[in-house]
C-alpha positions as CSV (number, residue, x, y, z in Angstrom):
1,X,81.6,63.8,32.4
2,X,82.5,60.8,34.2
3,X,84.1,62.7,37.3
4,X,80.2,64.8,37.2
5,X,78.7,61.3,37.6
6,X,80.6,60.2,40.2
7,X,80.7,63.0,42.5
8,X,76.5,63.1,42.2
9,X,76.8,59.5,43.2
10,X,79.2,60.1,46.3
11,X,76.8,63.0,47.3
12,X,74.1,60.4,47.4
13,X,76.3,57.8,49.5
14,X,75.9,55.1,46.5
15,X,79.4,54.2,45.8
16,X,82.5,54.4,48.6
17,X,85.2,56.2,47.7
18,X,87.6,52.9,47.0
19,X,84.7,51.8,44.4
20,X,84.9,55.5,42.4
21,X,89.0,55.1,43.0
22,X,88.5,51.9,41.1
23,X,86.3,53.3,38.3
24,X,88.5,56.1,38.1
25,X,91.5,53.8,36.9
């Protein structure tokens, strides 16, 4: 569920890669 969130958000530009990389871990 959290992955879906973040890959809407990268589609929109609102968080960098290296800021989802962080949430990730």
């Amino acid at each position: 569920m959290m992955a879906e969130l973040h890959r809407r958000e990268k589609q929109a530009g609102i968080i960098p890669d290296h800021d989802i990389d962080v949430y990730m871990k």
